[in-house]
C-alpha positions in Angstrom: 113.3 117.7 98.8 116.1 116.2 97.3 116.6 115.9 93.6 116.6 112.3 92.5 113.2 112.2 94.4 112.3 115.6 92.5 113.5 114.1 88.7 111.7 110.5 89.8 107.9 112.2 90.5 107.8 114.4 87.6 109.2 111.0 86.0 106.2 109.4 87.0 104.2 112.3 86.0 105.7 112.1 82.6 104.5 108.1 82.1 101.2 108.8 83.7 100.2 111.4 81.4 101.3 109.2 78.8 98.9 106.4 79.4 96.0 109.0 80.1 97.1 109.8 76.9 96.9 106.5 75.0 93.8 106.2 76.4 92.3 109.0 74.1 94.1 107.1 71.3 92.7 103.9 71.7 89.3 105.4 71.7 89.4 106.5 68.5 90.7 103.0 66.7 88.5 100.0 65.2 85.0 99.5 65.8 85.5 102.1 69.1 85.6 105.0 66.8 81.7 104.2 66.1 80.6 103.7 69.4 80.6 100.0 69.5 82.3 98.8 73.1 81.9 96.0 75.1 81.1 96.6 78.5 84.8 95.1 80.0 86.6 97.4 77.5 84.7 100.8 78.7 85.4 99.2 82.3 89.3 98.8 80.8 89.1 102.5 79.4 87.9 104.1 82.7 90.1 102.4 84.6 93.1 103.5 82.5 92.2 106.8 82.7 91.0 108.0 86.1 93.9 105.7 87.5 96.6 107.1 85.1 95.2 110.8 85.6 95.2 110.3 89.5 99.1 108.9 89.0 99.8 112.2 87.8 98.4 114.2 90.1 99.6 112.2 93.0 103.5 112.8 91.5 103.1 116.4 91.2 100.7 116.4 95.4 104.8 116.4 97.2 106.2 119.1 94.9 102.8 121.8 95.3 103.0 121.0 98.9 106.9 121.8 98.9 106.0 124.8 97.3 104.0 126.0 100.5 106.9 125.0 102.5 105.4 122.1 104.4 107.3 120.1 106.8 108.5 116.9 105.2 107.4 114.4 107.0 103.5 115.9 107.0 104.1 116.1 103.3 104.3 112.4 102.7 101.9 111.5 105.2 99.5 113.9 103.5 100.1 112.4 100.0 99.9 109.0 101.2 96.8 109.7 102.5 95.4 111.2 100.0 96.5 108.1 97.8 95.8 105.8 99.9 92.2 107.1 100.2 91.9 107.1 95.9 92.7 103.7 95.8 90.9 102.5 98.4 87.8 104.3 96.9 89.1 102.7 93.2 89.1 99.5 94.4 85.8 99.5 95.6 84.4 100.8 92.6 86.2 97.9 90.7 85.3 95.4 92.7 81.5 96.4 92.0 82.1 96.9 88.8 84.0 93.2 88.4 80.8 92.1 89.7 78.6 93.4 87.6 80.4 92.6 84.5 80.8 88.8 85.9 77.0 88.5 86.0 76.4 89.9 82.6 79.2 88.7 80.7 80.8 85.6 81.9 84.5 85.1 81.1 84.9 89.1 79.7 87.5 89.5 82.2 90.3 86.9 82.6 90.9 85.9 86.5 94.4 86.5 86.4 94.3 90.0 84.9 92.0 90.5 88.0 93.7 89.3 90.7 97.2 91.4 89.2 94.7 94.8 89.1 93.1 93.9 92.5 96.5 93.4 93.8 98.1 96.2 92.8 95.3 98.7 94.0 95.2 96.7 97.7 98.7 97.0 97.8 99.0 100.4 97.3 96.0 101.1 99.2 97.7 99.3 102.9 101.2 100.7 101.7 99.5 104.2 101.4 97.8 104.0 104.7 100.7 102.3 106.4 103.1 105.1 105.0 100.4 107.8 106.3 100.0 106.4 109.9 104.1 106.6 110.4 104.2 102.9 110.5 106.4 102.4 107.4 109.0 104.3 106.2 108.6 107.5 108.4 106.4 109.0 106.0 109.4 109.0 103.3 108.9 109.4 99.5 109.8 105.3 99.3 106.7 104.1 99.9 105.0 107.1 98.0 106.9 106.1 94.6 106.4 102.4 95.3 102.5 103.0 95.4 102.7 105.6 92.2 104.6 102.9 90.4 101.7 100.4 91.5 99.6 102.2 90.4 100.8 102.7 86.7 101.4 99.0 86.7 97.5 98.8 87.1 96.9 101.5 84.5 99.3 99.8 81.9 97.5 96.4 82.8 94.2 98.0 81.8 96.0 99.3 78.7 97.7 95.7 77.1 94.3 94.2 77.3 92.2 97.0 76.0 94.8 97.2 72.8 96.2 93.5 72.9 93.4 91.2 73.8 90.9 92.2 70.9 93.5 91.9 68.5 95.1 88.4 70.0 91.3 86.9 69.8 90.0 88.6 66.3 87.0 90.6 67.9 86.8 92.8 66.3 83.3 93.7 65.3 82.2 90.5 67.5 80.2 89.8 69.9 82.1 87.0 71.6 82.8 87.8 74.9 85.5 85.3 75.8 89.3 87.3 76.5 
């Protein structure tokens, strides 16, 4: 594997951990310390989390399988499918979720936040899967990092409204469920 792809995953590595990190963090501030969270912010939370943790681990997938000497071309087609089939399954479960937090709280979650967090997870999802079936990229890192970098632009998404949008609307200790 060549080195500037090498340096760029555990790069990624390094900013996914960080926002599973921050995550941890913003648990422990305002009225979240006691327990007190609005359904969309737990929904906010988990996303950030699992979809920062998952970043991580899908940097470091090429450079274990390296390790076992596998071809490269099975190695990105491998990772991308494993990828691909995380946020696939992500999606879904936000998409549910969205729903569910629609019904019950209407207006929690702006529109335009969800179409950016939708998009980024259905793009990565077709890139993943195109990247995995040979026909993009012939299963190069390209598409890989593309769909990593998609998906800490979800994660950090989930993270500004978590920490800005309580603070931009005063919520805090409120139960107004406009964002």
């Amino acid at each position: 594997m060549r080195e500037h792809v090498i340096l760029t995953l555990l790069g990624i590595s390094s900013v996914a951990a960080t926002f599973a990190g921050f995550s941890g963090v913003v648990a422990v501030f305002d009225r979240r310390a006691h327990g007190v969270w609005f359904p969309e912010e737990s929904f906010r939370l988990i996303n950030m989390l699992v979809i920062s943790l998952a970043a991580c681990l899908f940097s470091l997938l090429p450079l274990i399988e390296e390790m076992f000497s596998i071809s490269e071309p099975i190695r990105w087609m491998t990772s991308s499918a494993v990828m691909g089939l995380f946020s696939f399954a992500q999606l879904l479960y936000a998409l549910a979720t969205r729903q569910r937090l629609r019904r019950s709280r209407p207006g929690a979650l702006p529109g335009w936040a969800t179409v950016m967090f939708i998009g980024c997870l259905g793009l990565t999802t077709a890139l993943q899967f195109l990247n995995a079936t040979r026909l993009v990229d012939d299963h190069g890192p390209g598409v890989y990092v593309v769909g990593l970098w998609l998906l800490l632009l979800a994660a950090g998404l989930q993270f500004a409204l978590l920490v800005l949008v309580p603070v931009a609307s005063g919520r805090s200790g409120s139960s107004n469920s406009e964002n």
